[in-house]
C-alpha positions as a Python dict, from the first residue, in 0.01 Angstrom:
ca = {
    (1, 'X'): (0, 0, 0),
    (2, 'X'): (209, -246, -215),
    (3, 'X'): (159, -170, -558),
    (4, 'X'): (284, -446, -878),
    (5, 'X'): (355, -245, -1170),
    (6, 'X'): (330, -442, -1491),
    (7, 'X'): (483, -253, -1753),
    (8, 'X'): (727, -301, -2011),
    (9, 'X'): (796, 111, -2008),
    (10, 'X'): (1023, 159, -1722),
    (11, 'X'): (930, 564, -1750),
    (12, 'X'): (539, 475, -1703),
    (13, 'X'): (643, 303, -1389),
    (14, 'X'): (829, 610, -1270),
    (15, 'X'): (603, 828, -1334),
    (16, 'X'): (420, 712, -1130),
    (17, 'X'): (651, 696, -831),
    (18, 'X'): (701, 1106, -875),
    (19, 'X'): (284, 1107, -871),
    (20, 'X'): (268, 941, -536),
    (21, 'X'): (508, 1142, -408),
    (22, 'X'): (407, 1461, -470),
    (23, 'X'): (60, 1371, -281),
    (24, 'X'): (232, 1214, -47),
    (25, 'X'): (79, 877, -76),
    (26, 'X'): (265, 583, 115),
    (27, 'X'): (303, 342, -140),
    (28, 'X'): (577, 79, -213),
    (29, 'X'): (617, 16, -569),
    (30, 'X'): (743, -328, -735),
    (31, 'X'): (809, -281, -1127),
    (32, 'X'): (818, -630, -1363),
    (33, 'X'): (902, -533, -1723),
    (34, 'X'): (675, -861, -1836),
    (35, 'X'): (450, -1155, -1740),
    (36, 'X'): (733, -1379, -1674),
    (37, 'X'): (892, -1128, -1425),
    (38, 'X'): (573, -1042, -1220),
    (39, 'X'): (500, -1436, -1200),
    (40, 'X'): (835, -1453, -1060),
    (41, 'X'): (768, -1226, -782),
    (42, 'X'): (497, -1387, -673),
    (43, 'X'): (624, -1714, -687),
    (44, 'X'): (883, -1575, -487),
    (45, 'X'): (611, -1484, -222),
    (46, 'X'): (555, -1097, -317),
    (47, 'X'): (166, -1050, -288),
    (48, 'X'): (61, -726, -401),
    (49, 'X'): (-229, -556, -276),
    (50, 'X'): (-291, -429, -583),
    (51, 'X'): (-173, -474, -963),
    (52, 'X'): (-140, -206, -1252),
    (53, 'X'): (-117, -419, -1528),
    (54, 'X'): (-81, -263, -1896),
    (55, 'X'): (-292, -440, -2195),
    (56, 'X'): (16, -525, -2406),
    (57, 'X'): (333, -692, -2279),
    (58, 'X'): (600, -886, -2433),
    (59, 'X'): (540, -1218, -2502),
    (60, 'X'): (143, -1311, -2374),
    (61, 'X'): (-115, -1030, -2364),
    (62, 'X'): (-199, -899, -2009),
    (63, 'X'): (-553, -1049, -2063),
    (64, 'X'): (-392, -1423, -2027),
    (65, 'X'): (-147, -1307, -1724),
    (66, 'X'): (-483, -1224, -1542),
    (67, 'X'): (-611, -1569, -1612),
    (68, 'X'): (-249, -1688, -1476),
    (69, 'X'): (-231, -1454, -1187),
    (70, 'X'): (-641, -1653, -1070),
    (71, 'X'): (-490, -1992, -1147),
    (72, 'X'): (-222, -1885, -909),
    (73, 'X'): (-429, -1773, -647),
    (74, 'X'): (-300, -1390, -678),
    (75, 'X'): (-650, -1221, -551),
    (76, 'X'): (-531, -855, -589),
    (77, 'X'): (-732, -639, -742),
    (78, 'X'): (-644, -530, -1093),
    (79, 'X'): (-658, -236, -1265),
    (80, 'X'): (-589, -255, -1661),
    (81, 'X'): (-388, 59, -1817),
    (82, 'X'): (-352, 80, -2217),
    (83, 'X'): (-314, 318, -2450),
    (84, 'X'): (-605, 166, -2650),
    (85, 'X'): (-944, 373, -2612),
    (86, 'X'): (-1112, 41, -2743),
    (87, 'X'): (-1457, -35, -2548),
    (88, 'X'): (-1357, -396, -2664),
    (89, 'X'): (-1060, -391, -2501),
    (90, 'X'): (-1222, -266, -2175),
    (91, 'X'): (-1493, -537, -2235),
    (92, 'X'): (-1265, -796, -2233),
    (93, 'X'): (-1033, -687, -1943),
    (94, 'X'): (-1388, -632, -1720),
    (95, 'X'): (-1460, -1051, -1865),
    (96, 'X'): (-1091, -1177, -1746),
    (97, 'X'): (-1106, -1029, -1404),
    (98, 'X'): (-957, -694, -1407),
    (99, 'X'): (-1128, -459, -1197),
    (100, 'X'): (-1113, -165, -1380),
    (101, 'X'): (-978, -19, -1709),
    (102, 'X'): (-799, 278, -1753),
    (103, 'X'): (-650, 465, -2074),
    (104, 'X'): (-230, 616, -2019),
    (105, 'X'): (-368, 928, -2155),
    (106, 'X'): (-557, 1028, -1832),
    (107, 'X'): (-441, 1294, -1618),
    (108, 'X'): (-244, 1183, -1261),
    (109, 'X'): (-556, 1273, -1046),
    (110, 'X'): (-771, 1059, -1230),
    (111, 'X'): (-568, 762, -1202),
    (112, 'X'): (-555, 796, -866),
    (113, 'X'): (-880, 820, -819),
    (114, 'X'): (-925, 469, -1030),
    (115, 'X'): (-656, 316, -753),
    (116, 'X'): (-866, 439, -503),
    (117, 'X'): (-1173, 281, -597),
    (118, 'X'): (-1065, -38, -745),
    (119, 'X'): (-820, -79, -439),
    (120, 'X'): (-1119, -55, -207),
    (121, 'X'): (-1298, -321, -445),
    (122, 'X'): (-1483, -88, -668),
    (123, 'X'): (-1498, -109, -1011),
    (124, 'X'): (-1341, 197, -1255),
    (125, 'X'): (-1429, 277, -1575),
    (126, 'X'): (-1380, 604, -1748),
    (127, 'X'): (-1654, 851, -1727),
    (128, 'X'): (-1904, 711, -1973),
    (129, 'X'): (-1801, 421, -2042),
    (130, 'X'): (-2008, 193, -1820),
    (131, 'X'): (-2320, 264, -1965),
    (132, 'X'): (-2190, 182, -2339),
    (133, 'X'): (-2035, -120, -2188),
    (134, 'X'): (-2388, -177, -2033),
    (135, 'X'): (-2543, -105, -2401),
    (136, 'X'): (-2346, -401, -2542),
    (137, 'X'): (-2125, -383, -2868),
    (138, 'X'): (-2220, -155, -3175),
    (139, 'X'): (-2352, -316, -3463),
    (140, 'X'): (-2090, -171, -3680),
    (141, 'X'): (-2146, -186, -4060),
    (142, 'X'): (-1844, -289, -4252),
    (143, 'X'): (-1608, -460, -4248),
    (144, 'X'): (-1768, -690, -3989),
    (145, 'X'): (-1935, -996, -4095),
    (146, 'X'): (-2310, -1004, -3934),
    (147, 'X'): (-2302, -1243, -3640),
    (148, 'X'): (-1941, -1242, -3616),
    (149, 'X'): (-1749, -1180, -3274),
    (150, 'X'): (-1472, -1118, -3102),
    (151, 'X'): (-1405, -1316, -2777),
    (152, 'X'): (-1132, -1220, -2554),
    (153, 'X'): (-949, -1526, -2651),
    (154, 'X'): (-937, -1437, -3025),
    (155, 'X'): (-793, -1096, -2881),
    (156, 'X'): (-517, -1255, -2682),
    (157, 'X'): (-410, -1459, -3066),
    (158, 'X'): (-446, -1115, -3225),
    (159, 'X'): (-200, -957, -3033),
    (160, 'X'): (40, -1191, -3034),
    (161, 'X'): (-23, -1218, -3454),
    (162, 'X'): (42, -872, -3456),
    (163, 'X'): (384, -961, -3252),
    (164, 'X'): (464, -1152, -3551),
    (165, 'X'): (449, -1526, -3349),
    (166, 'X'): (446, -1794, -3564),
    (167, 'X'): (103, -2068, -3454),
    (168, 'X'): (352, -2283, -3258),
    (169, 'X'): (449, -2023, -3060),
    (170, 'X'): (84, -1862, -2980),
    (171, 'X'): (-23, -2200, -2895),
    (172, 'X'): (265, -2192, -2619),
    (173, 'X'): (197, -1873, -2502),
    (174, 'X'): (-206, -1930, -2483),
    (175, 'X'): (-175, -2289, -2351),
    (176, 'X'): (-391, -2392, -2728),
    (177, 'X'): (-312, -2706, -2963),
    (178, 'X'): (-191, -2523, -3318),
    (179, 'X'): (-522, -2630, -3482),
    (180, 'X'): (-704, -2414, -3200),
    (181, 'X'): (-535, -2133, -3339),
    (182, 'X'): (-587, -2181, -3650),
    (183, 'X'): (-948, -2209, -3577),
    (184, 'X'): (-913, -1880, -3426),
    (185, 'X'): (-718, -1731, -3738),
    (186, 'X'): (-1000, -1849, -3971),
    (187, 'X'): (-1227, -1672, -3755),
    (188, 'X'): (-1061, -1376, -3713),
    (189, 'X'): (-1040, -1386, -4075),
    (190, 'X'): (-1400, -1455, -4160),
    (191, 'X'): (-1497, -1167, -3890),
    (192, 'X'): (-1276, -910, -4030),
    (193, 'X'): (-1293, -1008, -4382),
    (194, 'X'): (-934, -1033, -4480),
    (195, 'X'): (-778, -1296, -4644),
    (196, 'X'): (-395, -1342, -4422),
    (197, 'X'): (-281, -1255, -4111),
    (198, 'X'): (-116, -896, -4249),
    (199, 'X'): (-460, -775, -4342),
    (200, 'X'): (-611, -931, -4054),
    (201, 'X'): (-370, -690, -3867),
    (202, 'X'): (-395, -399, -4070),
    (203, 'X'): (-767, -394, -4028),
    (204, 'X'): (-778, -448, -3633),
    (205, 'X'): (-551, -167, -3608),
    (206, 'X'): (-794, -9, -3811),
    (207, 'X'): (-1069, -82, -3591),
    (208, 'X'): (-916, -35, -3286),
    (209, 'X'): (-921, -386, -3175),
    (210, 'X'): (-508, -329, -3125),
    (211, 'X'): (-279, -42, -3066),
    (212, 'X'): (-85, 109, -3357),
}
């Protein structure tokens, strides 16, 4: 099995190289440090038959490189690690394509069992999680504003806020016109109840909605 790694930790990646080996799995790894690297690869013609693709990555989210990796006509099954316990970030990984989520503080047998299943075409969640996912969102109290949600998309400019990117250069990244984002900013705003983009950090980190 060809395996992409998509992580900007080289030690993740070999990790999990000493994993496979001591079960003896026969499995070709292919490490990219970013988006930009693992489009390169394919480009270049490498087709995975299946993707490990961490949540954050330098420059765009891996939420938009799964959009990306579609428009490209990469098919390979993907299977979302983070560090983030957020059911919204599993929610919107499951939305964009990904065929399972998985958190980096799992043990090594149960992410091979998740490469197993979502390999085969199965989808992996962590034990529990599909029925809350099933449920729907909480109804959280403060310091939500009734009625107010957030889409994957407003994710995607959240992360790359909390990267510090100027507008200009989220609108690059997310293929948006500036006032776009700023739409999203006001709504992230109004949703979170903050008043500027450090509190509108501080309190997604708060929620979970980012890693610390």
């Amino acid at each position: 099995m060809n395996i992409l790694v998509v992580d900007d930790h080289r030690l993740f990646a070999d990790g999990l190289g000493f994993i496979f080996q001591r079960v003896e799995r026969a499995v070709q790894l292919q490490c990219a440090m970013s988006g930009e690297q693992a489009l390169s690869l394919c480009d270049a013609g490498y087709r995975p038959d299946l993707i490990l693709l961490d949540l954050n990555l330098p420059g765009a989210s891996g939420l938009s490189l799964i959009r990306t990796l579609r428009e490209r006509a990469i098919w390979a099954p993907i299977l979302m690690i983070s560090a983030s316990q957020s059911l919204s970030h599993a929610r919107a990984a499951l939305e964009q394509g990904a065929q399972g989520y998985i958190c980096k503080t799992a043990g090594s047998d149960e992410l091979l069992v998740a490469i197993d299943q979502v390999a085969t075409g199965e989808e992996y969640l962590p034990e529990g999680w599909e029925q809350l996912l099933e449920e729907g969102p909480p109804q959280p109290e403060e310091p939500w504003e009734e009625g107010a949600r957030i889409t994957a998309r407003k994710l995607e400019v959240l992360h790359l806020v909390a990267q510090g990117y100027p507008n200009k250069l989220i609108a690059h990244e997310l293929t948006l016109s500036e006032n776009t984002v700023k739409v999203h900013l006001r709504e992230l705003f109004r949703a979170l109840r903050v008043t500027n983009r450090t509190a509108c950090v501080r309190e997604a980190k708060r929620l979970g909605l980012i890693e610390v």
